[in-house]
PDB file of N, CA, C and O in Angstrom:
ATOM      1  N   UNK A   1     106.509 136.645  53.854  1.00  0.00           N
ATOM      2  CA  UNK A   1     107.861 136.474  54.379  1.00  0.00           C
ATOM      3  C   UNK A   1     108.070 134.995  54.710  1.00  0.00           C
ATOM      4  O   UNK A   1     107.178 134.387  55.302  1.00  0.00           O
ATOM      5  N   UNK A   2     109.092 134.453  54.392  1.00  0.00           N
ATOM      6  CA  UNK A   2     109.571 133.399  54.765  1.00  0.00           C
ATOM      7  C   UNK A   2     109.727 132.318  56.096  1.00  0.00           C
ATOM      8  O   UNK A   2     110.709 132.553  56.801  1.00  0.00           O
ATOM      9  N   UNK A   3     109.082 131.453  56.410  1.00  0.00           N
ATOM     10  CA  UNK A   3     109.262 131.248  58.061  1.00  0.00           C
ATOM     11  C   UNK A   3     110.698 131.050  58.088  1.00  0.00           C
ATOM     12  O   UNK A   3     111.420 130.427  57.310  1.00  0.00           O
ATOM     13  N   UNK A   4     111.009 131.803  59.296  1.00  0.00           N
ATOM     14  CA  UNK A   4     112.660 131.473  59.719  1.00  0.00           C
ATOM     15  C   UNK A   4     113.122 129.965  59.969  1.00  0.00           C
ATOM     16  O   UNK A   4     112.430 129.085  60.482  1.00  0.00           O
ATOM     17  N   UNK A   5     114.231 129.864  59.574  1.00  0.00           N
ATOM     18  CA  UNK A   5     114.816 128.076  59.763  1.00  0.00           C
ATOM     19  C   UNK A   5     114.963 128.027  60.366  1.00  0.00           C
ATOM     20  O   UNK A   5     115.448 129.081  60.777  1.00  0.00           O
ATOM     21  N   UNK A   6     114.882 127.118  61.247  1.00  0.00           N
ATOM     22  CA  UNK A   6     114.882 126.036  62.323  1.00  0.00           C
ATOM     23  C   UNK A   6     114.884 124.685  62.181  1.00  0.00           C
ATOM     24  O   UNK A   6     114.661 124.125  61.108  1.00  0.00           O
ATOM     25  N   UNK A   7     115.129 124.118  63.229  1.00  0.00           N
ATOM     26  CA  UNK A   7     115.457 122.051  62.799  1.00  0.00           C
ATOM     27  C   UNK A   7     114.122 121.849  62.407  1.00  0.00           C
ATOM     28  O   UNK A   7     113.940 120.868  61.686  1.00  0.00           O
ATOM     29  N   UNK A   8     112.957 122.660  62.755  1.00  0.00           N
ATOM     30  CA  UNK A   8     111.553 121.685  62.316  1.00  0.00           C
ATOM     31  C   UNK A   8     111.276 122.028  61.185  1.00  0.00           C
ATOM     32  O   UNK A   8     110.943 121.141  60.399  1.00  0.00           O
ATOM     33  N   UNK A   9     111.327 123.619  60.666  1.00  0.00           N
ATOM     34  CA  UNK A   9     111.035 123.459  59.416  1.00  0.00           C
ATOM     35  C   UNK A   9     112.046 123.320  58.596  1.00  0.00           C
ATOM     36  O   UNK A   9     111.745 123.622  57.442  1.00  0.00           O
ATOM     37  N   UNK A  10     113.520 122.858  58.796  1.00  0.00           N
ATOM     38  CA  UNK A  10     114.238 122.323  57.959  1.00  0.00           C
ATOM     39  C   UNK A  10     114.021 120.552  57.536  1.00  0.00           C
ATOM     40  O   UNK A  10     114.343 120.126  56.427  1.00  0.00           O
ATOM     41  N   UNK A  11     113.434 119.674  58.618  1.00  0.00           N
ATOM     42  CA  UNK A  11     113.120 118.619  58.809  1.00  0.00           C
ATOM     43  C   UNK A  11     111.701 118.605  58.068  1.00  0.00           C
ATOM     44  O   UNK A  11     111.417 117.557  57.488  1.00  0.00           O
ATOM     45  N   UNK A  12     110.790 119.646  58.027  1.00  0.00           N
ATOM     46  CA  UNK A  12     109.687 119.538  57.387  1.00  0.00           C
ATOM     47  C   UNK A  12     110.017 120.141  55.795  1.00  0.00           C
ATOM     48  O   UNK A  12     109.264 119.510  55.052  1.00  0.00           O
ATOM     49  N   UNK A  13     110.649 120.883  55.169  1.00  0.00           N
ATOM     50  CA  UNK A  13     111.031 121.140  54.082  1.00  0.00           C
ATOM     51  C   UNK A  13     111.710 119.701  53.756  1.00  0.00           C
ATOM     52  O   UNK A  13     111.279 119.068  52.792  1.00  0.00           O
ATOM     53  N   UNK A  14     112.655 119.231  54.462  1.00  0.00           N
ATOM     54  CA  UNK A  14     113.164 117.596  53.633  1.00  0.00           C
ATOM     55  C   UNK A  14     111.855 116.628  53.435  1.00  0.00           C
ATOM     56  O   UNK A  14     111.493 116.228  52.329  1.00  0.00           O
ATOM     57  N   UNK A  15     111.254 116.338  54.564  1.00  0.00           N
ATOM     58  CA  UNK A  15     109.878 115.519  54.816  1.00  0.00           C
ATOM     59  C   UNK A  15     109.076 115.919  53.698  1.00  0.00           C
ATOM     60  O   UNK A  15     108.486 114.900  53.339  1.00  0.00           O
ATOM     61  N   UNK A  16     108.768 116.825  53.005  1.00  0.00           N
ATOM     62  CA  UNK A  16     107.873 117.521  51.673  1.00  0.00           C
ATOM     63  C   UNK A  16     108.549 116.983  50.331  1.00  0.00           C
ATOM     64  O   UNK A  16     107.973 116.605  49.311  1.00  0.00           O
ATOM     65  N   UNK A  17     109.789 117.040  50.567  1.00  0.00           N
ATOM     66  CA  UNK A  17     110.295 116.748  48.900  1.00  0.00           C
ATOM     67  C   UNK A  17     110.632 115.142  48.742  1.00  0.00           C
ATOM     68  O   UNK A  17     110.723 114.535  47.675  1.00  0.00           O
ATOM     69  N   UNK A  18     110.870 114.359  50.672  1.00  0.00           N
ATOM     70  CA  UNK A  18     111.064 112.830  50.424  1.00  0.00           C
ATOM     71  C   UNK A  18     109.797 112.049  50.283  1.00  0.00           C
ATOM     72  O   UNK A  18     109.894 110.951  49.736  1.00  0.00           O
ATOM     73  N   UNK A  19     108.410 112.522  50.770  1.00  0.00           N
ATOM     74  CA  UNK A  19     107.586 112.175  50.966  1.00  0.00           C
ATOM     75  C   UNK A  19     107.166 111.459  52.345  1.00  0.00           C
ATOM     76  O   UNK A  19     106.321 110.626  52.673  1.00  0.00           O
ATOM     77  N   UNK A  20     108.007 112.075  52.881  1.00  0.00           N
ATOM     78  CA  UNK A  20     107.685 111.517  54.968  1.00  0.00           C
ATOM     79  C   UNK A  20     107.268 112.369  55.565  1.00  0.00           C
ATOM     80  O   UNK A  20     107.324 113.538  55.186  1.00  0.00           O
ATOM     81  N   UNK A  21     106.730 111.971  56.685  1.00  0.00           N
ATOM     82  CA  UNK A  21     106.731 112.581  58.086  1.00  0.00           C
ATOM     83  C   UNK A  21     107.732 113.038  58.570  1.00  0.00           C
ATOM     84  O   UNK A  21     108.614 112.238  58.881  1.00  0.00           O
ATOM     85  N   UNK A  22     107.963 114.602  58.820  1.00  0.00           N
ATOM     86  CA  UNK A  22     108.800 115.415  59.689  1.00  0.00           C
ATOM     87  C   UNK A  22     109.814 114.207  60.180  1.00  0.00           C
ATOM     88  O   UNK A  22     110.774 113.709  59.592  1.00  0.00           O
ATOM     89  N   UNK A  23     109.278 113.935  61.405  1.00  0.00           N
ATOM     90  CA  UNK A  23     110.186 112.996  62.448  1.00  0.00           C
ATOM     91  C   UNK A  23     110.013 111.175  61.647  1.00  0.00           C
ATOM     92  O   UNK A  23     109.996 110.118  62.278  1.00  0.00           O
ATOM     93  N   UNK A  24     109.923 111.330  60.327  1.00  0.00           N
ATOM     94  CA  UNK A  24     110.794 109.660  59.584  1.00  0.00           C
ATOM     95  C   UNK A  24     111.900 110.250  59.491  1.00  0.00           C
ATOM     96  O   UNK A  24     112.788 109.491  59.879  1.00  0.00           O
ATOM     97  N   UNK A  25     112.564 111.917  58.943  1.00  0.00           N
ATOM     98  CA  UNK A  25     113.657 112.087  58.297  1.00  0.00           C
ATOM     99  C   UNK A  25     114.729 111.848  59.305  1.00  0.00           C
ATOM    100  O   UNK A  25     114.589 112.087  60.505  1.00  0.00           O
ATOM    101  N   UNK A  26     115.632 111.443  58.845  1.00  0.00           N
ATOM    102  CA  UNK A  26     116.692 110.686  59.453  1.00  0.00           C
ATOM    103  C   UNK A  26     117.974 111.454  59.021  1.00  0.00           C
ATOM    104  O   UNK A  26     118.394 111.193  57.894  1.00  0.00           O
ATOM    105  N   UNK A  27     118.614 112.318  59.728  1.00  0.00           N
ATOM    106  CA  UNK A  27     119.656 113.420  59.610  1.00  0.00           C
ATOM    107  C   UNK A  27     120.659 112.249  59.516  1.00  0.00           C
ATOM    108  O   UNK A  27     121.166 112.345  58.399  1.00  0.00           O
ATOM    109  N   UNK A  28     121.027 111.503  59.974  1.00  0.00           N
ATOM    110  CA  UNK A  28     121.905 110.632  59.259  1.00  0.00           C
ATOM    111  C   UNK A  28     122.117 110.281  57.973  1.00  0.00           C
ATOM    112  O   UNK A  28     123.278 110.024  57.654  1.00  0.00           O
ATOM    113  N   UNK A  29     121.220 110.208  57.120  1.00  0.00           N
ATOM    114  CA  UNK A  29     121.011 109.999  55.869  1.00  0.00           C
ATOM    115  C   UNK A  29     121.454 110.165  54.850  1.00  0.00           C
ATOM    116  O   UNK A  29     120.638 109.522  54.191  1.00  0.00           O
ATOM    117  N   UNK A  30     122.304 110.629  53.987  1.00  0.00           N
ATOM    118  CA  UNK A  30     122.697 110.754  52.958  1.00  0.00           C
ATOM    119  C   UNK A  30     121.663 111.163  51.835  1.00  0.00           C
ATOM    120  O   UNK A  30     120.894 110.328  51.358  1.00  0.00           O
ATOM    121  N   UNK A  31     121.677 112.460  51.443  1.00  0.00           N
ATOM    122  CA  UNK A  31     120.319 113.246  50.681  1.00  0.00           C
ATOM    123  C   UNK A  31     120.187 112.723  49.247  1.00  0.00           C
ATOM    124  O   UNK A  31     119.072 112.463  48.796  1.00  0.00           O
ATOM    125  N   UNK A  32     121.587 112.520  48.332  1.00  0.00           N
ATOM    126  CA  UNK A  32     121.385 111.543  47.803  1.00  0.00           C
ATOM    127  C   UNK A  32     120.580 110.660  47.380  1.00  0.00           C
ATOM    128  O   UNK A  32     119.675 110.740  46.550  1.00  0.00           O
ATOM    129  N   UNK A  33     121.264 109.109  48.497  1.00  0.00           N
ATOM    130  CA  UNK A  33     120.912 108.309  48.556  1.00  0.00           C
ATOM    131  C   UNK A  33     119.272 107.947  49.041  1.00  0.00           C
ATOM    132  O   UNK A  33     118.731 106.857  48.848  1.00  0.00           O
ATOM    133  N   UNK A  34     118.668 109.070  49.676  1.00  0.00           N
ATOM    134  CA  UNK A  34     117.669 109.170  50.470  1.00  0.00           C
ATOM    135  C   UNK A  34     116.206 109.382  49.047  1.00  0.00           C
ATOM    136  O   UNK A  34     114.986 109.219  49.051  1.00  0.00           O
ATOM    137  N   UNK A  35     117.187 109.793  48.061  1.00  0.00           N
ATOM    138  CA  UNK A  35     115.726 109.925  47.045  1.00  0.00           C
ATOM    139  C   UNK A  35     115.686 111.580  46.254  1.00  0.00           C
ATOM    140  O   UNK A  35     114.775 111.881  45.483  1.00  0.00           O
ATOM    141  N   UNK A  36     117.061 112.737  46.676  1.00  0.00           N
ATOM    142  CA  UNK A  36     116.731 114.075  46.529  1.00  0.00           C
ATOM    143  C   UNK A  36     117.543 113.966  44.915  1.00  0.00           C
ATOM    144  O   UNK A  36     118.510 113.214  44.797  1.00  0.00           O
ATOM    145  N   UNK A  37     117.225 114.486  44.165  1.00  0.00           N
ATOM    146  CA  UNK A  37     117.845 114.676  42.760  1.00  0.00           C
ATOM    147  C   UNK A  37     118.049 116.195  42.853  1.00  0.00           C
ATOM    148  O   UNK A  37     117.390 117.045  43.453  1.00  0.00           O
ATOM    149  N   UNK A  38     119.078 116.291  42.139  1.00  0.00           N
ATOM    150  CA  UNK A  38     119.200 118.270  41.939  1.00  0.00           C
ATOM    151  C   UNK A  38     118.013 119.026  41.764  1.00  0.00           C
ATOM    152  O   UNK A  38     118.202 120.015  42.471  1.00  0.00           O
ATOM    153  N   UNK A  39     116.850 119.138  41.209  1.00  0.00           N
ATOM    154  CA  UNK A  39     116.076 119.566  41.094  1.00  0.00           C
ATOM    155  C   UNK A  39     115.105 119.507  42.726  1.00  0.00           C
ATOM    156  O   UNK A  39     114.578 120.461  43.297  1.00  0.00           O
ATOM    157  N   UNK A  40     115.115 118.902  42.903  1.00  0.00           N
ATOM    158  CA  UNK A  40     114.753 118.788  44.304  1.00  0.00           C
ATOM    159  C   UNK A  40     115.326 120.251  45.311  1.00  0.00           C
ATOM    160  O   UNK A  40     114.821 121.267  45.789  1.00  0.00           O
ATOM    161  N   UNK A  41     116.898 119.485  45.239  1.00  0.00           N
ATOM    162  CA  UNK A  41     117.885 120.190  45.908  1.00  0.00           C
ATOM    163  C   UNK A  41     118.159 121.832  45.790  1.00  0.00           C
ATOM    164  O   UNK A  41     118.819 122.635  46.449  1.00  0.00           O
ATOM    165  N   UNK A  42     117.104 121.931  44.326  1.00  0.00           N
ATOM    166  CA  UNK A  42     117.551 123.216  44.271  1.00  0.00           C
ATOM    167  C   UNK A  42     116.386 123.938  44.636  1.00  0.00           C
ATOM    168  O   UNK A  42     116.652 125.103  44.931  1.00  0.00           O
ATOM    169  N   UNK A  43     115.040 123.608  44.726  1.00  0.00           N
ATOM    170  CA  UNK A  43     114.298 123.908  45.633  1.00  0.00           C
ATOM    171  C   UNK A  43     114.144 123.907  46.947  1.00  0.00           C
ATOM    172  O   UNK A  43     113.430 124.813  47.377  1.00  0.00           O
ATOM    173  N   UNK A  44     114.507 123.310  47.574  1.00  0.00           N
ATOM    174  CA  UNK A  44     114.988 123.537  48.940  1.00  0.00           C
ATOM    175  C   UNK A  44     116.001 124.911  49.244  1.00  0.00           C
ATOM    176  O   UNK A  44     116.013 125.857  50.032  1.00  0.00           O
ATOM    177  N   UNK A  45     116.909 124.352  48.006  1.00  0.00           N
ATOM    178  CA  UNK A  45     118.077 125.574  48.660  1.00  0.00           C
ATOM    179  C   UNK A  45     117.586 126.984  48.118  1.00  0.00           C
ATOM    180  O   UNK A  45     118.198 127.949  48.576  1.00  0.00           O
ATOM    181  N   UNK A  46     116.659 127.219  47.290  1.00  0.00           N
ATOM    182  CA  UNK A  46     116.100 128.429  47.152  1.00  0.00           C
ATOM    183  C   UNK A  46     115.097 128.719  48.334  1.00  0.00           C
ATOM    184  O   UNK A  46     114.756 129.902  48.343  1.00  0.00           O
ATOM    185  N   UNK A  47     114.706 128.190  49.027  1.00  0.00           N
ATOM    186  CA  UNK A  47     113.660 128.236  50.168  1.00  0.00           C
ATOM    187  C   UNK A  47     114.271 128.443  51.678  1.00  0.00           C
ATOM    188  O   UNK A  47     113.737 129.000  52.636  1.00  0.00           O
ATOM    189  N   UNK A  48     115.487 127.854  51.591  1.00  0.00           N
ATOM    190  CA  UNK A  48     116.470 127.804  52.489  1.00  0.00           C
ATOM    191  C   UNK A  48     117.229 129.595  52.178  1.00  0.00           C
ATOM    192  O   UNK A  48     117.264 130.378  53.126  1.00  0.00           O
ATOM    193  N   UNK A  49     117.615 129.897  51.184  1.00  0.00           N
ATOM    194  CA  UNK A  49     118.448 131.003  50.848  1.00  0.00           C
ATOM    195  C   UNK A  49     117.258 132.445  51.289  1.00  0.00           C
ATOM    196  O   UNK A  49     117.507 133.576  51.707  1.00  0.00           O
ATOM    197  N   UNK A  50     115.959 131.764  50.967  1.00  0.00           N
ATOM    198  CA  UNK A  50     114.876 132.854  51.116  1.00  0.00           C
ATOM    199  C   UNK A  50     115.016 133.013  52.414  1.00  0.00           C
ATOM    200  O   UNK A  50     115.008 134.204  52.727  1.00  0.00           O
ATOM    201  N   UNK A  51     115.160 132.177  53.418  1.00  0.00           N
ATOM    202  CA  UNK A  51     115.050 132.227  55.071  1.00  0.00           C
ATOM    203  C   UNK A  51     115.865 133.067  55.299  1.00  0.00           C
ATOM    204  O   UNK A  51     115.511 134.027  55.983  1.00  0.00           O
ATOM    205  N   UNK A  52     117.306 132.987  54.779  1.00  0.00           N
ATOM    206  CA  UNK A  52     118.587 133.844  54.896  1.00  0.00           C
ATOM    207  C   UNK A  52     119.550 132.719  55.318  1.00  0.00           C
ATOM    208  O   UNK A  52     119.992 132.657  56.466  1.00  0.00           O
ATOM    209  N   UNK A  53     119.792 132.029  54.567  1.00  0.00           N
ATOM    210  CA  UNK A  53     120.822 130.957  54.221  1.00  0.00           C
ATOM    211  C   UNK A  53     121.359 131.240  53.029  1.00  0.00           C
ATOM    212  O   UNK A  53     120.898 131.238  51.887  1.00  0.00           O
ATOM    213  N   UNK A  54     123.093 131.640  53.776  1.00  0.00           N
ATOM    214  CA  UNK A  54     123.633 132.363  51.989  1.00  0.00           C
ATOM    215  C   UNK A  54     124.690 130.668  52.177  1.00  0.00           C
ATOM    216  O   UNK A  54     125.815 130.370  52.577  1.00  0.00           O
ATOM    217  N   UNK A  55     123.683 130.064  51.703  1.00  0.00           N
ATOM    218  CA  UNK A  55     124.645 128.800  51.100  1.00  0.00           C
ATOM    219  C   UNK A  55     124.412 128.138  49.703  1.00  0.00           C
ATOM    220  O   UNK A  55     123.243 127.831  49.468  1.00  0.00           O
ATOM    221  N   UNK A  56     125.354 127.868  48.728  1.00  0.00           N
ATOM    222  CA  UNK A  56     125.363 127.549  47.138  1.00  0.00           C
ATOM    223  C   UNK A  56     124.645 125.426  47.361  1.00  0.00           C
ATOM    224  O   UNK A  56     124.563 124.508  48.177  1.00  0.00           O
ATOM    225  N   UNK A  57     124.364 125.771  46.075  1.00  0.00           N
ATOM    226  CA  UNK A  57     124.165 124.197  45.706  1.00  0.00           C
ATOM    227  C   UNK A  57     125.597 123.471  45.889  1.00  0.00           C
ATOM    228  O   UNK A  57     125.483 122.485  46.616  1.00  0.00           O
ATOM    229  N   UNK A  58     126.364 123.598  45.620  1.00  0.00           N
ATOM    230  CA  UNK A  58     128.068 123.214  45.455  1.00  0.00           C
ATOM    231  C   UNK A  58     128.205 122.749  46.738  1.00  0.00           C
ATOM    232  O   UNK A  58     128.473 121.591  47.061  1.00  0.00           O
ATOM    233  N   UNK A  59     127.947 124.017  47.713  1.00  0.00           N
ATOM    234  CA  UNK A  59     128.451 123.404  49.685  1.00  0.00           C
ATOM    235  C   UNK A  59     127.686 121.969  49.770  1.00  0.00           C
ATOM    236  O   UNK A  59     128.185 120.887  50.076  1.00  0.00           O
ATOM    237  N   UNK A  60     126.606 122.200  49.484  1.00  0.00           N
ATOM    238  CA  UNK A  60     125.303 121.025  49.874  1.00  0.00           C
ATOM    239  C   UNK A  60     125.792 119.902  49.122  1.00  0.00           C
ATOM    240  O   UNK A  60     126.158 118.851  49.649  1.00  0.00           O
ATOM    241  N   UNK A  61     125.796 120.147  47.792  1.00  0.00           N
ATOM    242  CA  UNK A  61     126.690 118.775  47.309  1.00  0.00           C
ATOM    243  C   UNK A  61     127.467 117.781  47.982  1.00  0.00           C
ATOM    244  O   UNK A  61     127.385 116.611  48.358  1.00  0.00           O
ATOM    245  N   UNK A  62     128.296 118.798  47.972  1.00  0.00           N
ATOM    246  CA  UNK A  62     129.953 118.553  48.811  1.00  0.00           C
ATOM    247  C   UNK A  62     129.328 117.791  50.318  1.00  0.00           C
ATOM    248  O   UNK A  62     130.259 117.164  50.823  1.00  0.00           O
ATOM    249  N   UNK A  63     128.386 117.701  50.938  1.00  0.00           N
ATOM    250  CA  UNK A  63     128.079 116.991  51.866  1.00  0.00           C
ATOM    251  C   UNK A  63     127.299 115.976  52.156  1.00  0.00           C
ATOM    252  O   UNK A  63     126.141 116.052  51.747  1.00  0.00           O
ATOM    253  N   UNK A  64     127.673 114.881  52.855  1.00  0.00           N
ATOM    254  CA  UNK A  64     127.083 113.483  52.665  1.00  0.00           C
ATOM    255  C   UNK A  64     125.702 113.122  53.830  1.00  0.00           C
ATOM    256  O   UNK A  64     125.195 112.001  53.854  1.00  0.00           O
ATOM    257  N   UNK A  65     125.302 114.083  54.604  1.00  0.00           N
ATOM    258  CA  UNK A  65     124.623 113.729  55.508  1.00  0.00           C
ATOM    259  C   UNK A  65     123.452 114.974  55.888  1.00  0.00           C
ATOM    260  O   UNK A  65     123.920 115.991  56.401  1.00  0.00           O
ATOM    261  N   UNK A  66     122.138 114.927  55.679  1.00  0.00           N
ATOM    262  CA  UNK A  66     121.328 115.979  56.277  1.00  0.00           C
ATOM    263  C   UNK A  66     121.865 116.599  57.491  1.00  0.00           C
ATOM    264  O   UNK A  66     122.092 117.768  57.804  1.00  0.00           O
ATOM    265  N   UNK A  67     121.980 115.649  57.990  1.00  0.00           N
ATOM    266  CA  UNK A  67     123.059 116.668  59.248  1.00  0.00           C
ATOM    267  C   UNK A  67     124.235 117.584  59.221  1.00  0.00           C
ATOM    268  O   UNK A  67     124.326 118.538  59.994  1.00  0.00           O
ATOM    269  N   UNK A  68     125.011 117.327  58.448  1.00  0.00           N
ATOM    270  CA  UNK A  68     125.939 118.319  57.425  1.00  0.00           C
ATOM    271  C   UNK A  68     125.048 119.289  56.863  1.00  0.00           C
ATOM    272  O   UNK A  68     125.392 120.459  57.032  1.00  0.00           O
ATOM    273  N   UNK A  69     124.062 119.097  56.280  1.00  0.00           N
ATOM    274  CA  UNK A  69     123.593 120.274  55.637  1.00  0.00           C
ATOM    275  C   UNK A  69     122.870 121.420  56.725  1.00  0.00           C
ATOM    276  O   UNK A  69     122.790 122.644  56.622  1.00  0.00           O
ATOM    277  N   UNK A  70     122.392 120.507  57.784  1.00  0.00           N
ATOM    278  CA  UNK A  70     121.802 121.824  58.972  1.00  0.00           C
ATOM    279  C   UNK A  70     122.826 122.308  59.616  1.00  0.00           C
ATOM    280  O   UNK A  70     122.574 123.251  60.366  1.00  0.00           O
ATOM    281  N   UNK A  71     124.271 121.830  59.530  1.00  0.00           N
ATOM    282  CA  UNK A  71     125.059 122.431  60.367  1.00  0.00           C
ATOM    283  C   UNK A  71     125.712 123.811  59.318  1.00  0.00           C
ATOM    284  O   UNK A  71     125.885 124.974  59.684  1.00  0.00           O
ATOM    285  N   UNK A  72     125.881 123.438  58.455  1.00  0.00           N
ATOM    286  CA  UNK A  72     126.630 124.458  57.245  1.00  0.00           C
ATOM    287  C   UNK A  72     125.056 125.821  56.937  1.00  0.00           C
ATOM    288  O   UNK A  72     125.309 126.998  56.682  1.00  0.00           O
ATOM    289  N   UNK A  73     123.565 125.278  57.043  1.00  0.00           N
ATOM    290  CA  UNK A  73     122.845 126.064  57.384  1.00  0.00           C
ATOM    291  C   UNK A  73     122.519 126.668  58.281  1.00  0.00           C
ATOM    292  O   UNK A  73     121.915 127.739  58.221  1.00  0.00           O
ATOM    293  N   UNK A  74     122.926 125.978  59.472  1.00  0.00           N
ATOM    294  CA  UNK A  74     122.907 127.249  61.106  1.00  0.00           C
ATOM    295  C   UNK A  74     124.334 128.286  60.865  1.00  0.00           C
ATOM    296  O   UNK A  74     124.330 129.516  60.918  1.00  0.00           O
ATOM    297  N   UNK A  75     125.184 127.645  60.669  1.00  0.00           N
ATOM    298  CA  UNK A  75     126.501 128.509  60.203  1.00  0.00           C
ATOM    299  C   UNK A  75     126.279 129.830  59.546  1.00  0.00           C
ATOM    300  O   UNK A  75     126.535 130.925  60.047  1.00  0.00           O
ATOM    301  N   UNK A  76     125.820 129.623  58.477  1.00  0.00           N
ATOM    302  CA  UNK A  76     125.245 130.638  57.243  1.00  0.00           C
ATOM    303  C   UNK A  76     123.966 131.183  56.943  1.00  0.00           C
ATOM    304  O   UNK A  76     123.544 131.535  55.842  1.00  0.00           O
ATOM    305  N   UNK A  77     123.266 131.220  58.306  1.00  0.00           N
ATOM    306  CA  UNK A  77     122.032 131.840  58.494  1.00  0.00           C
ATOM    307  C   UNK A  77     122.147 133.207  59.030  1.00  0.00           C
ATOM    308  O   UNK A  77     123.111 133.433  59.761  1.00  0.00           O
ATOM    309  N   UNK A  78     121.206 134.270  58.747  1.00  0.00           N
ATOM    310  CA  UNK A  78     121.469 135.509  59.223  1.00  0.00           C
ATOM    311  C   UNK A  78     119.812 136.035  59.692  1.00  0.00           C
ATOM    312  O   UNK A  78     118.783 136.017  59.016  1.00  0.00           O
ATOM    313  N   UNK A  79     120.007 136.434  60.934  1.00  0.00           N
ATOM    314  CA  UNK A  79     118.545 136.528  61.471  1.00  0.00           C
ATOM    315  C   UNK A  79     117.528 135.399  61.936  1.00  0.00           C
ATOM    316  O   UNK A  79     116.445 135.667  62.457  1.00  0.00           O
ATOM    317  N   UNK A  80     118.085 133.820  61.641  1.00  0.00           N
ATOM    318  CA  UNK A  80     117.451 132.951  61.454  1.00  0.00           C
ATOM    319  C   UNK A  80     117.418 132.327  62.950  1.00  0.00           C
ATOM    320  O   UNK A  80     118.499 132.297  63.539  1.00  0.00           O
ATOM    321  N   UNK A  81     116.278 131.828  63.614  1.00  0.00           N
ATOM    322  CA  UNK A  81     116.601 131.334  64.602  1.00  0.00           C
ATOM    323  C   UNK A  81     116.190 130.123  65.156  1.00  0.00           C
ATOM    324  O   UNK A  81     115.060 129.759  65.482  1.00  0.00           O
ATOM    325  N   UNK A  82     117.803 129.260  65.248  1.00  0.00           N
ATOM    326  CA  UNK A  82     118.635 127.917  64.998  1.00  0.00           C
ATOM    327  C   UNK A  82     118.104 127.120  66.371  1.00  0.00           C
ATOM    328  O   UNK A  82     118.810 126.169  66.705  1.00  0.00           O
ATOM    329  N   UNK A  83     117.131 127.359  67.061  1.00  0.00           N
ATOM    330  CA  UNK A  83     116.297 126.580  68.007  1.00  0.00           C
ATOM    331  C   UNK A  83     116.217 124.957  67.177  1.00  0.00           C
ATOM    332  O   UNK A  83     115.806 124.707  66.043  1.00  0.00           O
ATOM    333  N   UNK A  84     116.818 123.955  68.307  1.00  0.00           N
ATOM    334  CA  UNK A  84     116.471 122.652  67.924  1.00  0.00           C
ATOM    335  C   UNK A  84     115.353 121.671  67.913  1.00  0.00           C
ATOM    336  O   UNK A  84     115.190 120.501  67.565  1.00  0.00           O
ATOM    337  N   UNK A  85     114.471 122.874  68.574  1.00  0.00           N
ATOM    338  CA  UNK A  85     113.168 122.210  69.403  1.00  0.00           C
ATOM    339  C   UNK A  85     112.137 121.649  68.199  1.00  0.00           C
ATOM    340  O   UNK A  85     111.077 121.102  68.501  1.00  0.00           O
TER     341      UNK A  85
END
């Protein structure tokens, strides 16, 4: 089963595909610009969707900031629990 999402293992799922440390990733960032190519992106968001995040590649696109993307993923999480700790 999937570990449930949360800011750490959403911060540690980005940290795996940028090649940082958890706490380098910088929710300010622009995923983009930060180094993520679609293929990337679409691993995450299958890992993310496994947690119970019913969110498309398209939403994530459409947004310019890791922080955008955890907010549109606490939104669209079901069972998941959205602890910031």
């Amino acid at each position: 089963m999937p570990e449930p999402l949360t800011l750490d293992t959403f911060r540690a799922d980005l940290a795996e595909c940028l090649f940082l440390e958890p706490d380098d990733v910088d929710l300010a960032d622009n995923p983009l610009d930060s180094g993520l190519d679609s293929l990337r992106i679409v691993t995450l968001l299958e890992r993310w969707q496994a947690a119970g995040a019913q969110v498309t590649f398209v939403e994530l696109a459409e947004r310019t900031s890791f922080a955008q993307w955890w907010q549109l993923l606490t939104e669209r999480s079901r069972g998941a629990d959205h602890a910031d700790a």
